[in-house]
PQR file of N, CA, C, O and H, with PARSE charges and radii, in Angstrom:
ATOM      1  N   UNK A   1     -15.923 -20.169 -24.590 -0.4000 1.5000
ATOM      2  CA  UNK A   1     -16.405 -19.556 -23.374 -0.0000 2.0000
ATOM      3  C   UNK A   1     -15.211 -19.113 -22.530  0.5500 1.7000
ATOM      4  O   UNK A   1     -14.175 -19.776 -22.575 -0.5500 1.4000
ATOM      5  N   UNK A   2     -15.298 -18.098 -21.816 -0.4000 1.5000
ATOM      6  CA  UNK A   2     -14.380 -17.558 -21.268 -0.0000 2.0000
ATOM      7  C   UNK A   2     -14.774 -17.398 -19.412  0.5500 1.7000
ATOM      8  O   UNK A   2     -15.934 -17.036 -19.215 -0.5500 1.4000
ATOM      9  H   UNK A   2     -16.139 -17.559 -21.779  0.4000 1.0000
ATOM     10  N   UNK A   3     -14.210 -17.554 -18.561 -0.4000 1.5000
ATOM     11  CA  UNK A   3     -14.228 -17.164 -17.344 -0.0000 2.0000
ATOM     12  C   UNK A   3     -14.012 -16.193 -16.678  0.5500 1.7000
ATOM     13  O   UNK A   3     -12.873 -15.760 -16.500 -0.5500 1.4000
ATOM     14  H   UNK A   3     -13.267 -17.848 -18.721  0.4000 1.0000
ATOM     15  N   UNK A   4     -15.393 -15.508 -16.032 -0.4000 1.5000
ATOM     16  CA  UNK A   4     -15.350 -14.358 -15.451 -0.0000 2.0000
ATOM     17  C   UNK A   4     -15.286 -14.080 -13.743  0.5500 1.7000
ATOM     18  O   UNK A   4     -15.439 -15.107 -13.083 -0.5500 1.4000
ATOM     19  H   UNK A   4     -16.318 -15.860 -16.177  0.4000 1.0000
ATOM     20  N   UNK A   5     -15.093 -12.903 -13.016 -0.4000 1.5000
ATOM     21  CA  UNK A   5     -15.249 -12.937 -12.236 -0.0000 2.0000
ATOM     22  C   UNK A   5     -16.282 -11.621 -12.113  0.5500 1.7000
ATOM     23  O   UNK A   5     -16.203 -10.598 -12.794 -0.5500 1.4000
ATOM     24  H   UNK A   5     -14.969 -12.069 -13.553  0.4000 1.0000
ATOM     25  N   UNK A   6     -17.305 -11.916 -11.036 -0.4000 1.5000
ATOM     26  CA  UNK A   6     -18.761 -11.334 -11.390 -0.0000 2.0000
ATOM     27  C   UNK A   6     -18.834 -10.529  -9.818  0.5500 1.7000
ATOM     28  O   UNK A   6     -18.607 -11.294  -8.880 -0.5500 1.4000
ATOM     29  H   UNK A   6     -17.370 -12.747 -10.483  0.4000 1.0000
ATOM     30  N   UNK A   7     -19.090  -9.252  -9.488 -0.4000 1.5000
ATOM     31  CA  UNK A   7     -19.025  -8.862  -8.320 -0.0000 2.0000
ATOM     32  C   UNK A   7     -20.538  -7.889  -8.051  0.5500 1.7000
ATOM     33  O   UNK A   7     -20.736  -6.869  -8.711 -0.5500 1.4000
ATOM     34  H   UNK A   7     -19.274  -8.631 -10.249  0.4000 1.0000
ATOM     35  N   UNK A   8     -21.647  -8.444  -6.867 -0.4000 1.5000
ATOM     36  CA  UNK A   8     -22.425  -7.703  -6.852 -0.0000 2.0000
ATOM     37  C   UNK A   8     -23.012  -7.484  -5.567  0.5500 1.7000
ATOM     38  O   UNK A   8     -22.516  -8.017  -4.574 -0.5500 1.4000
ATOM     39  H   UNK A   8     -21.486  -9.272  -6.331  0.4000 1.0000
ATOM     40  N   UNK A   9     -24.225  -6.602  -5.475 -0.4000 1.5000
ATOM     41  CA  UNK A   9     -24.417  -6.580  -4.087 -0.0000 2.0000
ATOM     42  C   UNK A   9     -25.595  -6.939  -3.651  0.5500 1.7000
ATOM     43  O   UNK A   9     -26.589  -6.312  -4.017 -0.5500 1.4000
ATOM     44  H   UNK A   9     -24.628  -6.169  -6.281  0.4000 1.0000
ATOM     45  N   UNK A  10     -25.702  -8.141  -2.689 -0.4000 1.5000
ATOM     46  CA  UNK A  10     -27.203  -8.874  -2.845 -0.0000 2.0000
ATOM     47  C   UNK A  10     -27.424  -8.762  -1.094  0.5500 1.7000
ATOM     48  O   UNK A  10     -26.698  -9.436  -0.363 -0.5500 1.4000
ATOM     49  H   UNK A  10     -24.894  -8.650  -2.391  0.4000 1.0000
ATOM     50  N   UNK A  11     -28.270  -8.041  -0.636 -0.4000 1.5000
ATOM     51  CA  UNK A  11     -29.085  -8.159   1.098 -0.0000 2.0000
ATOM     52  C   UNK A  11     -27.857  -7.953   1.241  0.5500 1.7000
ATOM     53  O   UNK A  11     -27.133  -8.945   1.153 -0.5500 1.4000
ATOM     54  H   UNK A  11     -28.860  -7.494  -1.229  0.4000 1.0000
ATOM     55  N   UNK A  12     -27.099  -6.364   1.555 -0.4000 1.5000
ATOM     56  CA  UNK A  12     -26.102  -5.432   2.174 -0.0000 2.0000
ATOM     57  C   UNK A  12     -24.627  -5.970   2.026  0.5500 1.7000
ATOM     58  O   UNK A  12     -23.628  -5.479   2.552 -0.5500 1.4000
ATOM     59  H   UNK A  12     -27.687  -5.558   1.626  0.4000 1.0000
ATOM     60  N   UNK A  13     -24.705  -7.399   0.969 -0.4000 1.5000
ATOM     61  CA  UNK A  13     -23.043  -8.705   1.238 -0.0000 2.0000
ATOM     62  C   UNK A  13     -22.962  -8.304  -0.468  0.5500 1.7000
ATOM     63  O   UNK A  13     -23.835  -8.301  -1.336 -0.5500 1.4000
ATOM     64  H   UNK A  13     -25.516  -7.798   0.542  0.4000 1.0000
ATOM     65  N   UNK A  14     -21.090  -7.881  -0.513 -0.4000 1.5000
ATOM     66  CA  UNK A  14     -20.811  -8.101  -1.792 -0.0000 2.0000
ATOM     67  C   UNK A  14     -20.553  -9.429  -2.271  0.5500 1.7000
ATOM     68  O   UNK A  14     -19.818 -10.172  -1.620 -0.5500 1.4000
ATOM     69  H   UNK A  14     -20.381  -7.884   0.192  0.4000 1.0000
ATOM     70  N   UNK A  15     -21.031  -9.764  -3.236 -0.4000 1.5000
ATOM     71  CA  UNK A  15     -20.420 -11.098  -3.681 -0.0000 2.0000
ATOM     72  C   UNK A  15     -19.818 -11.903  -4.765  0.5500 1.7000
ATOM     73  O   UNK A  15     -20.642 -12.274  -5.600 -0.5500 1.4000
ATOM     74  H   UNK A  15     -21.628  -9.160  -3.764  0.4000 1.0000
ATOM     75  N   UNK A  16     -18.776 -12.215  -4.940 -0.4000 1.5000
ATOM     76  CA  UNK A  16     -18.310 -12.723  -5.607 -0.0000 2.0000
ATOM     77  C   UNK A  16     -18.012 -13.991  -6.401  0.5500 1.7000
ATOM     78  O   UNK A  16     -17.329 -14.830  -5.814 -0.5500 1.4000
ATOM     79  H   UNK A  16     -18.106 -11.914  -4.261  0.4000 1.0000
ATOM     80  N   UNK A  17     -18.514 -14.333  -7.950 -0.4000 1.5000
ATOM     81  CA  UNK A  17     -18.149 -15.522  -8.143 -0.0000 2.0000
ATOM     82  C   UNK A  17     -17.790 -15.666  -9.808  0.5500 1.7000
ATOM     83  O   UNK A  17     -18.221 -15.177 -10.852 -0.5500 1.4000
ATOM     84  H   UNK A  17     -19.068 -13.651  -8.428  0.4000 1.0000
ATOM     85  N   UNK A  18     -17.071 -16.329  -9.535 -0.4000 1.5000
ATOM     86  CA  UNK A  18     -16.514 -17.240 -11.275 -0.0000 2.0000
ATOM     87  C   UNK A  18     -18.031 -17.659 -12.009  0.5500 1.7000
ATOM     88  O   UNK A  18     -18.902 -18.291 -11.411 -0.5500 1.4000
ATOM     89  H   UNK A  18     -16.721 -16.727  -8.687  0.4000 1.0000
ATOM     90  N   UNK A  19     -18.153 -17.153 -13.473 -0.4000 1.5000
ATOM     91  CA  UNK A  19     -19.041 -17.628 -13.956 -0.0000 2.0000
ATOM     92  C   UNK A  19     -18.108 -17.976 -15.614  0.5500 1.7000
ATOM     93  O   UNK A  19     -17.032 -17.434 -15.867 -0.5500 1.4000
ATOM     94  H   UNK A  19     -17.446 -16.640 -13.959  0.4000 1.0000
ATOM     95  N   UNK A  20     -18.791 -18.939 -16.543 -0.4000 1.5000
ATOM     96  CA  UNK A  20     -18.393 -19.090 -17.484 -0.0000 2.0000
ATOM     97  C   UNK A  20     -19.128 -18.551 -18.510  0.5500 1.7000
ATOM     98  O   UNK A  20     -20.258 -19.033 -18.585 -0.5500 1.4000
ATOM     99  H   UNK A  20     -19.665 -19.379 -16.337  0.4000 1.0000
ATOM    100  N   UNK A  21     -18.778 -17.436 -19.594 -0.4000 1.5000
ATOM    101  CA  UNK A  21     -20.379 -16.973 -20.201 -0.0000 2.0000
ATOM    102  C   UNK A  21     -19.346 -16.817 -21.579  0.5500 1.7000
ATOM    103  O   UNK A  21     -18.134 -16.999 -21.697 -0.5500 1.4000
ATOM    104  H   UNK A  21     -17.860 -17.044 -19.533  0.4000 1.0000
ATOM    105  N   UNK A  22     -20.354 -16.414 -22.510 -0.4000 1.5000
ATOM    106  CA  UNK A  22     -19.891 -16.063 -23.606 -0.0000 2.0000
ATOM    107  C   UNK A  22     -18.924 -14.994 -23.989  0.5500 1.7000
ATOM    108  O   UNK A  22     -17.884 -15.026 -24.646 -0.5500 1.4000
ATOM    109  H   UNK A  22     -21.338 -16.266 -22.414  0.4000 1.0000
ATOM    110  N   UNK A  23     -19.846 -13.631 -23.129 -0.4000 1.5000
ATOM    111  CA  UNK A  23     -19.192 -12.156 -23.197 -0.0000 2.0000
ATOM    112  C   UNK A  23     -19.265 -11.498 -21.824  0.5500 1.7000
ATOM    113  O   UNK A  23     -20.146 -11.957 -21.097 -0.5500 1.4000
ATOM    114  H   UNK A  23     -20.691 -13.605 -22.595  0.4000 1.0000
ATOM    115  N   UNK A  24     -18.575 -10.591 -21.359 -0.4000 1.5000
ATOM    116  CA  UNK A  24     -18.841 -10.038 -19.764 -0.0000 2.0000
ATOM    117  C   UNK A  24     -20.536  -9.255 -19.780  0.5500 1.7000
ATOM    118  O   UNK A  24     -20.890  -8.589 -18.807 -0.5500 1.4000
ATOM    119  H   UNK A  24     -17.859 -10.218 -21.949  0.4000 1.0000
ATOM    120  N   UNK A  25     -21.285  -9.410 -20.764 -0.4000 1.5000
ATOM    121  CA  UNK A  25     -23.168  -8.825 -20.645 -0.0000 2.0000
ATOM    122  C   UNK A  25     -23.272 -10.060 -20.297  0.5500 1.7000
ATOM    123  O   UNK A  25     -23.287 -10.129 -19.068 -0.5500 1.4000
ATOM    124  H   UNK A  25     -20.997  -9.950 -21.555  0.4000 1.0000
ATOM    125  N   UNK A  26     -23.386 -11.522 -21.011 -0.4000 1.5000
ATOM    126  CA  UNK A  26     -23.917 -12.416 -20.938 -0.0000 2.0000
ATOM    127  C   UNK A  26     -23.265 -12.787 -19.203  0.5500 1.7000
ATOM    128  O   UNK A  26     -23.911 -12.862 -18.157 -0.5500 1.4000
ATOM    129  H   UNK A  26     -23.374 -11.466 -22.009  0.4000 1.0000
ATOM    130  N   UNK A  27     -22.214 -12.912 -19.364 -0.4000 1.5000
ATOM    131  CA  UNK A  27     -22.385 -13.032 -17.486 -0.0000 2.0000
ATOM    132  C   UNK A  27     -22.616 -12.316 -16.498  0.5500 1.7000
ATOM    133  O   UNK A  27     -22.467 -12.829 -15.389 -0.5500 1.4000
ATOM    134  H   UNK A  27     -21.690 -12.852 -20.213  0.4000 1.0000
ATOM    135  N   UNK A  28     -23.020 -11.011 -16.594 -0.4000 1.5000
ATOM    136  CA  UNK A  28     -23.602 -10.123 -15.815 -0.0000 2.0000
ATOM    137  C   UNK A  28     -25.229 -10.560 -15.519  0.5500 1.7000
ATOM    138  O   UNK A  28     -25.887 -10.414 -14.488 -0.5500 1.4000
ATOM    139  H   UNK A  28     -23.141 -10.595 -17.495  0.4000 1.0000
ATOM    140  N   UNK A  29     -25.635 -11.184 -16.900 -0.4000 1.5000
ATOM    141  CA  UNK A  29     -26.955 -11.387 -17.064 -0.0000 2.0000
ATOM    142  C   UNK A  29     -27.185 -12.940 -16.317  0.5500 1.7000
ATOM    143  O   UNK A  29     -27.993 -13.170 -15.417 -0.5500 1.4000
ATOM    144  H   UNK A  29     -25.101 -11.303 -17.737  0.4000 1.0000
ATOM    145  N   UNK A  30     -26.545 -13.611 -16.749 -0.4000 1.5000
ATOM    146  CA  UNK A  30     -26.189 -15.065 -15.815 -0.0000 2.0000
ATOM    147  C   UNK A  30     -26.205 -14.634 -13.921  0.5500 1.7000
ATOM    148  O   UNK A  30     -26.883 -15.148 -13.031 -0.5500 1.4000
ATOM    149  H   UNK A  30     -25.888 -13.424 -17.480  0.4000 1.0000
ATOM    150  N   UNK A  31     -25.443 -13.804 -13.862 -0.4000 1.5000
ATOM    151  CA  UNK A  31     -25.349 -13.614 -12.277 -0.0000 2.0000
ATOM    152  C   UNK A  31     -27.039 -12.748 -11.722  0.5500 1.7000
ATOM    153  O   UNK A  31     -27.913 -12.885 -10.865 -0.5500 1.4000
ATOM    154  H   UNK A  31     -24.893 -13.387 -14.585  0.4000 1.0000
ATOM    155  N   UNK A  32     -26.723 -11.940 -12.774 -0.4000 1.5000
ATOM    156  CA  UNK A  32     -28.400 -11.400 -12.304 -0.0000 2.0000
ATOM    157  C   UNK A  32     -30.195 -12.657 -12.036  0.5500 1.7000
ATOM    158  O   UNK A  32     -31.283 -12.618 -11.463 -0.5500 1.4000
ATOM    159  H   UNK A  32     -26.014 -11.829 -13.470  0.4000 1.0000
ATOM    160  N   UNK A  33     -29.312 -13.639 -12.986 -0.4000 1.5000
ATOM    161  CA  UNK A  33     -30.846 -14.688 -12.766 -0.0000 2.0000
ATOM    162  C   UNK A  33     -30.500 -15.623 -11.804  0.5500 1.7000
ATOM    163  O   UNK A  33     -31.396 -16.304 -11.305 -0.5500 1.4000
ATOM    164  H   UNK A  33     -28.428 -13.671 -13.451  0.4000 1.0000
ATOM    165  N   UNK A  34     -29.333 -15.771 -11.458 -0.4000 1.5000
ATOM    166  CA  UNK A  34     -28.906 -16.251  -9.637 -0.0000 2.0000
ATOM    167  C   UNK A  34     -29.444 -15.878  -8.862  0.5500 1.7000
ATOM    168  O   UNK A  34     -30.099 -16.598  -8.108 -0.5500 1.4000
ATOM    169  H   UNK A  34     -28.605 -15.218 -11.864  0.4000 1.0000
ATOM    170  N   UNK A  35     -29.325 -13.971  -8.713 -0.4000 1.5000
ATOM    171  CA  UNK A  35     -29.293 -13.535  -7.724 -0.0000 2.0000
ATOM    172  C   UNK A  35     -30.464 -12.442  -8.277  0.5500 1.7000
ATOM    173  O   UNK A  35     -30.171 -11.590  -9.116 -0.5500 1.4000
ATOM    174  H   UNK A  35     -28.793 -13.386  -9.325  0.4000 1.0000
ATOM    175  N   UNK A  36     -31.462 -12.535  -7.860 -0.4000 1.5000
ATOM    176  CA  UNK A  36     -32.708 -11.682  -8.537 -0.0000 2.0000
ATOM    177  C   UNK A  36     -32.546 -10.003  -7.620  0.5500 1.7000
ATOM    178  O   UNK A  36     -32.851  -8.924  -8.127 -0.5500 1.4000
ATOM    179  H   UNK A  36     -31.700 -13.227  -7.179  0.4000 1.0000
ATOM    180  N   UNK A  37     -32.139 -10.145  -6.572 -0.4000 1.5000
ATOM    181  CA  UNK A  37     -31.844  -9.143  -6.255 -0.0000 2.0000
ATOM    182  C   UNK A  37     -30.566  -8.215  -5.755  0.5500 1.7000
ATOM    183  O   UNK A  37     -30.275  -7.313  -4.969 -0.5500 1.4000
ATOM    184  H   UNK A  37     -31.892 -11.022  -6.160  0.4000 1.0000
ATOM    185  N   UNK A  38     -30.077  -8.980  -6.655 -0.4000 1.5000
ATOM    186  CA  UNK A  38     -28.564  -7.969  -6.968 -0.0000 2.0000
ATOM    187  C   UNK A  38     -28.729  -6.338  -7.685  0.5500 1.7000
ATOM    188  O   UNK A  38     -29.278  -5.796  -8.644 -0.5500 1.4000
ATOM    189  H   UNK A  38     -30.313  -9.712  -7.294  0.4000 1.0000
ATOM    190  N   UNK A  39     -27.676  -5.929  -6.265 -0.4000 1.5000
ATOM    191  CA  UNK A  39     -27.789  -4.426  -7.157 -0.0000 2.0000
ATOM    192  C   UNK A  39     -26.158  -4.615  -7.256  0.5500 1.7000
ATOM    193  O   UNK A  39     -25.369  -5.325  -6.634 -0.5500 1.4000
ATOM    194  H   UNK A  39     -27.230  -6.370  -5.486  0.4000 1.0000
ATOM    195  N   UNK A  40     -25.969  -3.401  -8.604 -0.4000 1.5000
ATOM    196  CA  UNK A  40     -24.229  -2.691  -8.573 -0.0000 2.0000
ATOM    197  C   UNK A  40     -23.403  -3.943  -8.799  0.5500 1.7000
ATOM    198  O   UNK A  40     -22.479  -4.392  -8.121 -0.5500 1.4000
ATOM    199  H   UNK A  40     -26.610  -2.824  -9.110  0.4000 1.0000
ATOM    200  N   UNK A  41     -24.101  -4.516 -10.206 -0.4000 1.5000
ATOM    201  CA  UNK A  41     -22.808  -5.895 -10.847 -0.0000 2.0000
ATOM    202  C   UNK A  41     -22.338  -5.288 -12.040  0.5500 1.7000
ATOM    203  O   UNK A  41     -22.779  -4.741 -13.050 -0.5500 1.4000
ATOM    204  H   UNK A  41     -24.852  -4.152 -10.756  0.4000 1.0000
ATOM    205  N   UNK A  42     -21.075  -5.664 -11.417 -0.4000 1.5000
ATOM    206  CA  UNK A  42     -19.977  -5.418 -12.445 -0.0000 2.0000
ATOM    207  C   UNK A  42     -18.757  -6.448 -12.932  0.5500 1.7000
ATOM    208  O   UNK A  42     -18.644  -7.089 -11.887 -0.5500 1.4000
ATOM    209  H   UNK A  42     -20.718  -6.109 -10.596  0.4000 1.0000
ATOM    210  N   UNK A  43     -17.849  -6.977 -13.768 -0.4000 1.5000
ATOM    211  CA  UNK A  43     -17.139  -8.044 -14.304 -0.0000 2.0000
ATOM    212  C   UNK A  43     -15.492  -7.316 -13.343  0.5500 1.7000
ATOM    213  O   UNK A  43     -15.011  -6.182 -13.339 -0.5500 1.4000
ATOM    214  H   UNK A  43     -17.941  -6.456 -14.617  0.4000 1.0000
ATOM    215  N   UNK A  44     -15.225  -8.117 -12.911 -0.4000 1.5000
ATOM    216  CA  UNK A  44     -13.760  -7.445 -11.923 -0.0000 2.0000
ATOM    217  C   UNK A  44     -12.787  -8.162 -12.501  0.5500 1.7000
ATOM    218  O   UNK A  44     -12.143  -8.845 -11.705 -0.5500 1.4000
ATOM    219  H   UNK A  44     -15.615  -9.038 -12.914  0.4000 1.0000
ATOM    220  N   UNK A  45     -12.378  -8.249 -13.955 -0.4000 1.5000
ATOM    221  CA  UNK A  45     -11.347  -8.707 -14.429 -0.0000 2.0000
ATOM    222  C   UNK A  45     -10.383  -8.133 -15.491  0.5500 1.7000
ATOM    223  O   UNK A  45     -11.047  -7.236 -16.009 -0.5500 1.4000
ATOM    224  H   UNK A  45     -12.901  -7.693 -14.602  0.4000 1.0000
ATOM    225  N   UNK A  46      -9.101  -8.166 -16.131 -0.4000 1.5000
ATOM    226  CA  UNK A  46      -9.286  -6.990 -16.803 -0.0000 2.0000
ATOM    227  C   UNK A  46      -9.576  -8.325 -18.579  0.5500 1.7000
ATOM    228  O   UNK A  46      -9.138  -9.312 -19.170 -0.5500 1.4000
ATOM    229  H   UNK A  46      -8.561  -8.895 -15.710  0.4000 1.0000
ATOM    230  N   UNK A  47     -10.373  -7.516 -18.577 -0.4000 1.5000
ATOM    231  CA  UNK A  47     -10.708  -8.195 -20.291 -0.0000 2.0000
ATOM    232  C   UNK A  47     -10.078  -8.410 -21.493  0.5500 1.7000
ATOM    233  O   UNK A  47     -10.306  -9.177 -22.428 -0.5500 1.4000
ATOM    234  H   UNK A  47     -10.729  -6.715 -18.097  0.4000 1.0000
ATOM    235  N   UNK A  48      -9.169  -7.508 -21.261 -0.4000 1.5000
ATOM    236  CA  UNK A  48      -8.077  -6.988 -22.371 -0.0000 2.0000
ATOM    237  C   UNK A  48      -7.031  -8.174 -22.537  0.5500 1.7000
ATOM    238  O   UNK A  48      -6.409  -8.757 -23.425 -0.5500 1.4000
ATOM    239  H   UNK A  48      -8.984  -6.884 -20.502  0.4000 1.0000
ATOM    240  N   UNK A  49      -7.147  -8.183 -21.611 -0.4000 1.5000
ATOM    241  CA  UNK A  49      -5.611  -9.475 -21.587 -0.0000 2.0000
ATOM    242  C   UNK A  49      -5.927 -10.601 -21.875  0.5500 1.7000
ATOM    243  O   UNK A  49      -6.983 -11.171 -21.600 -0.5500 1.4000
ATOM    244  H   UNK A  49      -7.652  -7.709 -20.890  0.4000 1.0000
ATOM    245  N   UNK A  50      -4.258 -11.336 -22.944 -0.4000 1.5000
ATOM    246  CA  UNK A  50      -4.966 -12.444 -22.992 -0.0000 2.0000
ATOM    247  C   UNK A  50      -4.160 -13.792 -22.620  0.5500 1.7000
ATOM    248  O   UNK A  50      -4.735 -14.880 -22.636 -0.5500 1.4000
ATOM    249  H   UNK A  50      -3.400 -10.873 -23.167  0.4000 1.0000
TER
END
């Protein structure tokens, strides 16, 4: 598992948090069942690197 940082926009507040997921979908999808009404999530890390 790898650690992400997850950035979205929930009631007009961006927000940000560390999630641990498999792949940057699977934690997009993790942050989305947090936050049911998140719009505009995206992974703010660079992936590539290791």
């Amino acid at each position: 598992m790898k650690k992400f940082l997850i950035s979205g926009l929930v009631d007009e507040y961006r927000v940000n948090i560390n999630l641990f997921a498999i792949s940057p979908n699977h934690a997009i999808k993790v942050f989305q069942q947090k936050y049911p009404k998140a719009e505009d999530i995206y992974v703010i890390q660079d992936l590539f690197k290791k």
